[in-house]
C-alpha positions in Angstrom: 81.2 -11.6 -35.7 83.3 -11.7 -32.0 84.6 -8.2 -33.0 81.6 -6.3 -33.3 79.6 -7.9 -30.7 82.8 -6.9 -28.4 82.7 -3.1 -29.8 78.6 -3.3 -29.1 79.2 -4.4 -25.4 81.5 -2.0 -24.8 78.9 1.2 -26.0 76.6 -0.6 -23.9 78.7 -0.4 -21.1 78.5 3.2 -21.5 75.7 5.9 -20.6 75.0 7.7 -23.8 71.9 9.6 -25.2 73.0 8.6 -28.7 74.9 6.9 -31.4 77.0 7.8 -34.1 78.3 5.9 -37.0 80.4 8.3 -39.3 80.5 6.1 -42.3 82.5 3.3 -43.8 80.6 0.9 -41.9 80.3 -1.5 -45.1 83.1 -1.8 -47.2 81.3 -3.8 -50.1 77.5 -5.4 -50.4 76.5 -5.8 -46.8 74.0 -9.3 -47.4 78.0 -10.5 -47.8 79.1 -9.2 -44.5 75.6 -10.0 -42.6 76.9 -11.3 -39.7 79.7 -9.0 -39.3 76.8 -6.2 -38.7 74.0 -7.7 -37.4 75.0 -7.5 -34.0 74.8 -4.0 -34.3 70.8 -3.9 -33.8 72.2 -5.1 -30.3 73.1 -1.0 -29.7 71.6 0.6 -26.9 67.5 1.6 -27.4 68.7 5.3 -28.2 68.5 7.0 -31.1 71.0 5.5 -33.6 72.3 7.8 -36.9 74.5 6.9 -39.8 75.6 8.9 -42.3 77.5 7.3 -45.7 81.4 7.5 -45.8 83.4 7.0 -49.1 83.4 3.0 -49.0 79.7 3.0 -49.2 79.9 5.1 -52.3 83.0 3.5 -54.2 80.9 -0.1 -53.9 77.5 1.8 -55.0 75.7 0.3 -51.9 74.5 3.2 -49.9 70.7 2.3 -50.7 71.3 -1.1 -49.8 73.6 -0.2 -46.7 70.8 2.4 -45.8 68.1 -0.2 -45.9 70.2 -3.2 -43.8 71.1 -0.9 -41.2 67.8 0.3 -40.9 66.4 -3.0 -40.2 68.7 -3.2 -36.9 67.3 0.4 -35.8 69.9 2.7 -37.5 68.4 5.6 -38.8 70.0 7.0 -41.8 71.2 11.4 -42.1 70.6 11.8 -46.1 70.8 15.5 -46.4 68.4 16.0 -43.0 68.1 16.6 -39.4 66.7 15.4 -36.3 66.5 17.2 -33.1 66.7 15.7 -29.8 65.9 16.7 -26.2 62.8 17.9 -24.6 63.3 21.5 -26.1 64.8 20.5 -29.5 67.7 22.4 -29.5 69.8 20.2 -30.1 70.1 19.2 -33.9 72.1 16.3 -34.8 72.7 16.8 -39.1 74.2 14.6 -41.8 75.0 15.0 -45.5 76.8 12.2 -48.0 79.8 11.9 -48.5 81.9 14.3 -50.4 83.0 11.8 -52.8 79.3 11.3 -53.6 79.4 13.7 -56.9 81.9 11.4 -58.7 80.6 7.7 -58.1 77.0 8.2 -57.2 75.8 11.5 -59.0 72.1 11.2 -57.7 73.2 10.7 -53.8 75.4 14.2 -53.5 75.8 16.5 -50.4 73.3 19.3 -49.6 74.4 21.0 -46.7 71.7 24.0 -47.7 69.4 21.0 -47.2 70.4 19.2 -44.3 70.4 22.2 -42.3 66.9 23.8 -43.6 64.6 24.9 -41.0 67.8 25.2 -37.9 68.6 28.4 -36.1 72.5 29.1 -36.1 73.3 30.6 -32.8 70.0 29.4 -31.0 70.0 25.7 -31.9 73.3 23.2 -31.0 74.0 22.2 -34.5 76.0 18.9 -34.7 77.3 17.6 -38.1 78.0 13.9 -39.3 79.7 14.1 -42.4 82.3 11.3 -43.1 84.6 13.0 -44.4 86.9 16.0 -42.0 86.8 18.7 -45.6 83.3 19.0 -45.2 84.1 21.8 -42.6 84.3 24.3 -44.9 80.8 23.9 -45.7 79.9 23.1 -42.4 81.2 26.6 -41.0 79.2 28.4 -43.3 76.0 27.0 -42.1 76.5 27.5 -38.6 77.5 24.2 -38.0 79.2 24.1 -33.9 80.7 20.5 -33.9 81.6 17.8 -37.1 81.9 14.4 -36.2 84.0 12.8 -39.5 86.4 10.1 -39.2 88.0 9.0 -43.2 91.4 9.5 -42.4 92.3 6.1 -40.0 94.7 8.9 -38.6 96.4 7.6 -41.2 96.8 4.0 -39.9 100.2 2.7 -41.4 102.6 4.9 -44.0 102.8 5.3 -46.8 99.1 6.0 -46.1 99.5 8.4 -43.2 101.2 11.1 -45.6 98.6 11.0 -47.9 95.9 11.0 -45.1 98.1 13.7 -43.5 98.5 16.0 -47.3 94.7 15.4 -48.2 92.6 16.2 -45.0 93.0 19.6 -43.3 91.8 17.5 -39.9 93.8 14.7 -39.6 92.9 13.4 -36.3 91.7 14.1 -32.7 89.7 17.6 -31.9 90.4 20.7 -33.5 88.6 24.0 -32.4 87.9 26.3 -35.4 89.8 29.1 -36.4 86.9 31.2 -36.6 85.7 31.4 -33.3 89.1 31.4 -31.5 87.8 35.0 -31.1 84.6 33.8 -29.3 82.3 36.0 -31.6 79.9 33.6 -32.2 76.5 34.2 -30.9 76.6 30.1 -30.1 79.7 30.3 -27.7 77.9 29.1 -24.7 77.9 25.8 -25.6 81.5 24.1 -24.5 82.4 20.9 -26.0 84.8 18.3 -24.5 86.0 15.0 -25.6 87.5 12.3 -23.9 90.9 13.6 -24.1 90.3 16.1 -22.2 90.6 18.7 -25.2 87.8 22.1 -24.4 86.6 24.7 -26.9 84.9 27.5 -25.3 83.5 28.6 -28.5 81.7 26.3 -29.9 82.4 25.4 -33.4 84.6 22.6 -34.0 85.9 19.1 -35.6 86.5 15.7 -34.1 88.0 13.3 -36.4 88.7 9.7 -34.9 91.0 7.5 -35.9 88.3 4.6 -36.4 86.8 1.7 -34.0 88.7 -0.6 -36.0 91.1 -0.5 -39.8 91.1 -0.7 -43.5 92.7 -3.2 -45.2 95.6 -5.2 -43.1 94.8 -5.4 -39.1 97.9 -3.3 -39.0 98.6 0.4 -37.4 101.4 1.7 -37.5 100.3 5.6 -36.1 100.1 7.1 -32.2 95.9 7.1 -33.2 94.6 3.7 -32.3 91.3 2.3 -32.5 88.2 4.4 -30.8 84.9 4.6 -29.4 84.5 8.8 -28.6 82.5 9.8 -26.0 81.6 13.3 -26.4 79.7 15.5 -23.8 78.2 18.7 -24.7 78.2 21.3 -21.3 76.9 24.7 -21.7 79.6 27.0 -21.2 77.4 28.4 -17.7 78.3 24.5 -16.1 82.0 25.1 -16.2 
């Protein structure tokens, strides 16, 4: 597939310690779609996470998505962690999706889980869950940044209200409410995204708008398509 060998070239032609896939990468049973995702394994040799997003759950495929995309060097965030860097302090996290419970009961979120055996407030703790209402969660387990995408910043109306009424994050970067007041113990950590948006403290959602659409090749929104690149600066480097 032309499209996602174009998206892969254009990661590779950027410098990045590692990749994120935020879910809805399959929409339906992947053997289908082979071709359209096996150019992914093309990805830079860096570590390579995926965590499940609604689509892979409403088509009952997340085992089977798991498995395919593991063959091309995607590594799978079920409930876990890794930790990356020489020291480890960095912990990239990822749960299932939220709508998990209602259409595959044995594949639910565990935050509790995913974040067993990480230090809020010593360890960078980043969170791929698919979906932006995880944050509620995610905030009380010390989580400093989610990565989620779901909402297509709601792509084309009538979709975008209902993107807009259902998610609290809609789109783009949002700095939580809670550490507005910088009383985190974690604040030193500054995150900045390619639109230039900072948070001194460190807690905080990115929601994109999606590399490509659901549905019709149609968007109708201010959002359009995305790679993000996110650096993480401690808050001393400013």
């Amino acid at each position: 597939c032309q499209k996602t060998v174009d998206l892969v070239n254009k990661v590779c032609d950027s410098s990045c310690n590692v990749i994120a896939l935020t879910g809805d990468v399959v929409d339906g049973d992947p053997e289908t779609i082979k071709s359209a995702i096996e150019p992914l394994q093309q990805l830079d040799n860096v570590p390579k996470l995926f965590v499940s997003g609604n689509h892979e759950h409403i088509h009952r495929e997340v085992e089977h998505v798991i498995q395919v995309l593991s063959k091309l060097g995607i590594s799978s965030l079920a409930n876990e962690h890794v930790r990356l860097g020489n020291g480890g302090q960095v912990v990239l996290a990822g749960v299932y999706d939220k709508s998990a419970p209602r259409l595959t009961p044995h594949l639910v979120p565990n935050m509790a889980q995913a974040m067993e055996g990480t230090t809020p407030g010593e360890d960078v703790i980043v969170l791929l869950a698919h979906q932006p209402n995880h944050f509620t969660s995610a905030s009380a387990h010390g989580v400093d940044l989610q990565l989620a995408g779901h909402t297509h910043a709601g792509q084309m109306f009538p979709f975008t209200l209902g993107a807009w009424l259902t998610n609290k994050k809609f789109a783009g970067y949002y700095p939580s409410p809670r550490t507005r007041g910088g009383s985190r113990a974690s604040s030193s950590t500054t995150t900045t995204t390619t639109n230039g948006a900072v948070s001194k403290a460190a807690t905080a959602v990115y929601v994109s708008a999606g590399t490509h659409w659901y549905g019709p090749p149609i968007r109708f929104t201010t959002h359009h398509h995305e790679i993000t690149d996110i650096t993480l600066r401690r808050a001393s480097e400013e």
